[in-house]
N, C-alpha and C positions, 0 to 999 in steps of 0.2 A: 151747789154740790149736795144740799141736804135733800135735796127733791129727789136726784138721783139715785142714792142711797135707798130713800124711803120707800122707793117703789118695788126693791127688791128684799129688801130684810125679811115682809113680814110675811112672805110666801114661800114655801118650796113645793114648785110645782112644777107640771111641762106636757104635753106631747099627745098628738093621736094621729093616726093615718092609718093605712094598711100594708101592713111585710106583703114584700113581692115574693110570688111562689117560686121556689128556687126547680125551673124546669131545666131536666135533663140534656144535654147539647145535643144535636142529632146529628148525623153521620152527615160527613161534606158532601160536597157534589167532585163527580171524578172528570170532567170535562170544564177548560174553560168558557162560560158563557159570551157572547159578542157583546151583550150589555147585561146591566143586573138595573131591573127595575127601579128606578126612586121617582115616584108620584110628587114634584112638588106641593107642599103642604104651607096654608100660612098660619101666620105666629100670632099671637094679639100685640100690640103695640105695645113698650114698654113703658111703663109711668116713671114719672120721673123722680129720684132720688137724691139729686145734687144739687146745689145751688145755682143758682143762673147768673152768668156770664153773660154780657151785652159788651160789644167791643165796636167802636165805631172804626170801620176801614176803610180808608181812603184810595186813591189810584196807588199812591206809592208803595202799598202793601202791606203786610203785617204780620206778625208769626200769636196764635190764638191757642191756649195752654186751658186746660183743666187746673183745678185748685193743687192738685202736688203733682203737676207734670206729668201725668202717665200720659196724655192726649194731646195731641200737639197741631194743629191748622196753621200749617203755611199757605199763605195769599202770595204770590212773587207780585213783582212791576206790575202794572199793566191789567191784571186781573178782572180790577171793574175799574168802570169810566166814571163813575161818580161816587163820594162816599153814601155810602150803607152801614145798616146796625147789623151785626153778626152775631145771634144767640146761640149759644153751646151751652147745654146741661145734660147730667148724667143721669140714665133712665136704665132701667134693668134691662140685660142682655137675656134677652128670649128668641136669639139667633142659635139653631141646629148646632150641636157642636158648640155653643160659645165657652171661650175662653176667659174669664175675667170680665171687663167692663165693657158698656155699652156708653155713645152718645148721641146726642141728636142735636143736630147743626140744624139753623133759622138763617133765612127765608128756605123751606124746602122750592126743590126744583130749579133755585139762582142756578141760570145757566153763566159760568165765567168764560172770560175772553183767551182766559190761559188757563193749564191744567193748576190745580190745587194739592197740596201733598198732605194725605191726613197720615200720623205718626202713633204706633200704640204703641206705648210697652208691655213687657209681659213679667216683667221682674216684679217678683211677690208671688206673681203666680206658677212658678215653674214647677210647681206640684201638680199641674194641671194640664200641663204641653209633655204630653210623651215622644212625642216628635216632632221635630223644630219644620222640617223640610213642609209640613201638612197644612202648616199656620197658613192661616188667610183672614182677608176683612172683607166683610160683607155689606150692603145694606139694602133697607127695605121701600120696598117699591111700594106705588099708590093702591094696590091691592092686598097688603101686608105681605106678599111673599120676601123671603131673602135671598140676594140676589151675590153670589160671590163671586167680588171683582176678578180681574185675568190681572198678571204680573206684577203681584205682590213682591217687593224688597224686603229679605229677612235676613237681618241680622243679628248672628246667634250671640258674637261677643257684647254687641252694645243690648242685645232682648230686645228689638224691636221688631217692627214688621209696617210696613210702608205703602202707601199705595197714591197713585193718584185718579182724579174725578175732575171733571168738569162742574159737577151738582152739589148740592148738599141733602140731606136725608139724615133719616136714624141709620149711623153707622158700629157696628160688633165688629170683634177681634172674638175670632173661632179657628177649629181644625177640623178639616173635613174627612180627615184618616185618623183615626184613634183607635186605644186600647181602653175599653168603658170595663167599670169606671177609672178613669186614669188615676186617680186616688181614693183610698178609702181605707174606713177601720174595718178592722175585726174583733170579736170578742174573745178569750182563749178557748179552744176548741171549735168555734167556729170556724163557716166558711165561703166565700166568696166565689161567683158568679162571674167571668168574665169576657168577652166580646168582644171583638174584630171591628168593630163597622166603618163604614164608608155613608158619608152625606152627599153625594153625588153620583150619578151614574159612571158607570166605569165600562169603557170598550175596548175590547182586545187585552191584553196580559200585561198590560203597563200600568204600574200603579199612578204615575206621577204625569203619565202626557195627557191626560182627559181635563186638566183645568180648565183650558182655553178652545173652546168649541171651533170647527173650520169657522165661521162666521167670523170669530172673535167679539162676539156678547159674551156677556156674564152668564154663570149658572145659575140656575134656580135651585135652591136645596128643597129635598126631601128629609124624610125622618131614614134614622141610621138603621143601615142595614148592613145584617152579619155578611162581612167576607167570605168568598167560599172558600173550603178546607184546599184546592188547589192551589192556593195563594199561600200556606203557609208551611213553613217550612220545621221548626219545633219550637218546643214551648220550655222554660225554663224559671226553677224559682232559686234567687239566689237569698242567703239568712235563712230566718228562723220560716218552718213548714215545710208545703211540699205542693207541686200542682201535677194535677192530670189533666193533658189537652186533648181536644176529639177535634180537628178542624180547625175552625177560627171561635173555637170557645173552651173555654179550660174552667175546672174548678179547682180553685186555693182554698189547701185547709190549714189550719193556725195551729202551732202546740197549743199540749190541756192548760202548759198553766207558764206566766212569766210576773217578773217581779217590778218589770216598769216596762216601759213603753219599746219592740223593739219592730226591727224595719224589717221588710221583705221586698225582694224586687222579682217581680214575676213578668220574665219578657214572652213576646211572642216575635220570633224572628220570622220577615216575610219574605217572598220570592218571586222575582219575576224574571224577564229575558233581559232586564238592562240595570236592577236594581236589585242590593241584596239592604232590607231595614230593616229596622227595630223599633218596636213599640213597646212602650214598657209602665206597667202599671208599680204605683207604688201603696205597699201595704202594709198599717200599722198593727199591730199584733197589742193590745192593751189590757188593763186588769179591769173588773170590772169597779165602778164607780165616776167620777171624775178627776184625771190625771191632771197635772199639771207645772209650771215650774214659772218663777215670777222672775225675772231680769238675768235670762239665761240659768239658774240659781240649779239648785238639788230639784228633782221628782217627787212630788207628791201624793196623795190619791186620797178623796173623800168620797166616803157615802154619802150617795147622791137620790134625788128624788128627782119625777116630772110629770111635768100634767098638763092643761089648754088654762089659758085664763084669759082674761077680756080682751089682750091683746095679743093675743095669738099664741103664742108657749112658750115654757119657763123649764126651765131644768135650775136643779141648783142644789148646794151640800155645803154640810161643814165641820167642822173638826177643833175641838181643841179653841174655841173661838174663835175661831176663823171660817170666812164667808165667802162662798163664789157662784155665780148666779149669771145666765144667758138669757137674755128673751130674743126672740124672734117671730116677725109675723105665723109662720108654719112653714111645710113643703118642705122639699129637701134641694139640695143644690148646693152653690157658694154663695154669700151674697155679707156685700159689705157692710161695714160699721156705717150707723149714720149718725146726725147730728140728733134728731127725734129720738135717736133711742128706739125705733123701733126695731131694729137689729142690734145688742147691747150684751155687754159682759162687766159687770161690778165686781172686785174684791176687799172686803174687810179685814180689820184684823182691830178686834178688839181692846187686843192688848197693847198693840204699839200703836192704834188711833190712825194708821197708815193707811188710806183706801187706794186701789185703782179704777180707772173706769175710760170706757172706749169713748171719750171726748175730754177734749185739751180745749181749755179759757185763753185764748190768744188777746194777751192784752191790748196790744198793736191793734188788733182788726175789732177787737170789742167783743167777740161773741165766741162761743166753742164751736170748734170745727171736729170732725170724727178722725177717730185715729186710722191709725194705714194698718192692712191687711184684711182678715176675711173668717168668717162663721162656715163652714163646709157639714151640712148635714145629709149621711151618705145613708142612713135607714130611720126609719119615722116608723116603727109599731103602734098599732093598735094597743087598747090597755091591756097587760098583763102580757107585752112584748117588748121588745128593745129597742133602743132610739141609741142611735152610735154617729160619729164624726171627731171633727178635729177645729181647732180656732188655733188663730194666730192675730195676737195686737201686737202692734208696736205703735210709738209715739203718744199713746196714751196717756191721761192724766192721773197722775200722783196727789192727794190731797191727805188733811189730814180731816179727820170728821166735822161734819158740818161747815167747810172750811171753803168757799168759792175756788182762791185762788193757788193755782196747782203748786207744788213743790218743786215740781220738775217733771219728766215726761218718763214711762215705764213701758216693759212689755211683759205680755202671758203669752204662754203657747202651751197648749195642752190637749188633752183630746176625750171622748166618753165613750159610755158603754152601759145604761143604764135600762132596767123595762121600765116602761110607762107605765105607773102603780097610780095615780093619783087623777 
């Protein structure tokens, strides 16, 4: 635990990229089109982030689990006729649309005797699913395209989404109809950019029949493209602010000034000849600094600093003796806690010797495992701009300084809003 610590004390620093120019939405198109263009595009293959899993299956079958369950490989009966090694590990999700996690199942291309059922959840993430109905799982073909399966099982009570394959691949959990970005901060007076798009070509006025091509192959995605304004029917911001929509894009503007963290839901209700939906972004309205609150606890907010450092960027503030600190390789996106630390959140507190940190020492298994939830970084400035988003740990480790072995397991959840000075 003192390594952990040390890495973040003696820096406050974080951040570079370039603010996206906030262009104007342009007027819809007044005619439905037969299809809207989407050029399949491929992705780079994701690297991997999780630990590997090697599971020996036999004919009699097997059910194959990521480290906290969110990923599930059912083998029925029958499956294969001789035993095999079954490697699963978790690789970043750089599928169109993705939602949350990505995996890659070994031997690619095992053809099985029987369908295989792969199971994602999406609990944790529902900050991220503006519409349940759109969920789908994809994966990646020997040309890096992503390919999203036909008759995906979505079920909204248990958050899962289901599918079956004969094969194995790098397989993503995405949504090919959203409201971008489905989550994000704002800074007070600020204001946000929002979009319609669709990951699939779409024929005729039905939002929801173009999954499953006459053929019945999978889609190939392309990059997301604005809805047209004939698709939507109005736009609305419920809490704090206000939107103006033009089509299938609207801008959200924030009040000048709030005293902690508050919400806004800005939907965009859609229309067609057999479906009336809703897509709906959610928007945090924050002060500026780094917000926060430690086991559900009071709100807090520290002046915060950020800047790049060797491994990639740091934000971090404190107050009062008290310390809290993010790194992450860069870019923006979700992307989980890992074991490395190279996605990471630390807190101090001097006074009570109390730390947190986004990895739990599992005495049973011997080694720290990474805590559950997720880093969301929804703007990256350039220096003498703003870097804003949200985290959420939970299961994390409680230590006291210098201290290995945890106390017990804690959570943060908080969010920023800081320029990149450093």
């Amino acid at each position: 635990m003192k390594r952990i610590i040390s890495v973040f004390l003696p820096a406050l620093v974080l951040l570079a990229a370039c603010k996206k120019d906030r262009d104007k939405p342009q007027e819809p198109g007044t005619e439905i089109p037969k299809e809207i263009p989407n050029k399949p595009v491929a992705k780079p293959v994701g690297e991997p982030i999780g630990a590997l899993i090697i599971t020996e299956v036999t004919p009699a079958g097997a059910t194959i689990e990521s480290e906290d369950g969110s990923f599930k490989v059912r083998i029925p009966v029958g499956a294969v006729t001789e035993n095999i090694d079954i490697e699963l590990q978790e690789v970043r999700n750089t599928a169109q649309g993705g939602v949350g996690r990505s995996f890659q199942l070994l031997p690619h291309g095992k053809i099985f005797a029987k369908p295989v059922t792969l199971e994602f959840s999406y609990a944790g993430h529902e900050s991220m699913v503006n519409i349940p109905e759109a969920l789908g799982v994809a994966w990646q073909d020997e040309k890096d395209f992503w390919r999203l399966t036909k008759a995906p099982v979505i079920n909204k009570e248990q958050k899962t989404v289901s599918i079956q394959t004969d094969h194995f691949s790098n397989w993503a959990l995405l949504q090919w109809l959203q409201l971008s970005p489905t989550a994000t901060t704002v800074r007070t007076g600020g204001t946000a950019n929002l979009t319609v798009l669709s990951y699939i070509p779409l024929g005729g006025d039905d939002l929801l029949s173009p999954l499953v091509p006459a053929d019945g192959q999978d889609v190939t995605l392309g990059e997301g493209r604005p809805l047209p304004g004939v698709f939507i029917k109005s736009w609305a911001a419920g809490g704090v602010g206000t939107v103006k929509g033009n089509g299938g894009q609207a801008v959200y503007t924030a009040p000048a000034t709030v005293a902690k963290p508050e919400i806004a839901h800005v939907t965009a209700t859609l229309k067609d000849s057999k479906h009336q939906l809703m897509v709906v972004s959610t928007i945090t309205v924050v002060p500026e600094g780094i917000t926060f609150k430690l086991d559900g606890g009071e709100w807090v907010t520290f002046p915060a600093h950020s800047g790049a450092n060797e491994e990639g960027f740091e934000m971090s503030g404190h107050k009062d003796g008290r310390f809290i600190a993010l790194q992450w390789p860069g870019g923006t996106g979700g992307m989980a806690w890992d074991r490395d630390q190279k996605v990471a959140i630390v807190y101090a507190d001097s006074h009570s010797k109390k730390n947190y940190a986004s990895i739990y020492y599992d005495k049973a298994l011997g080694f720290y495992i990474p805590a559950g939830g997720f880093l969301q970084v929804s703007e990256l400035g350039a220096k003498g701009e703003y870097v804003s988003g949200s985290f959420n740990m939970t299961g994390g480790g409680i230590f006291f300084t210098d201290d290995q072995d945890p106390l017990g397991k804690g959570s943060i959840q908080g969010y920023f809003s800081l320029k990149h000075d450093l």
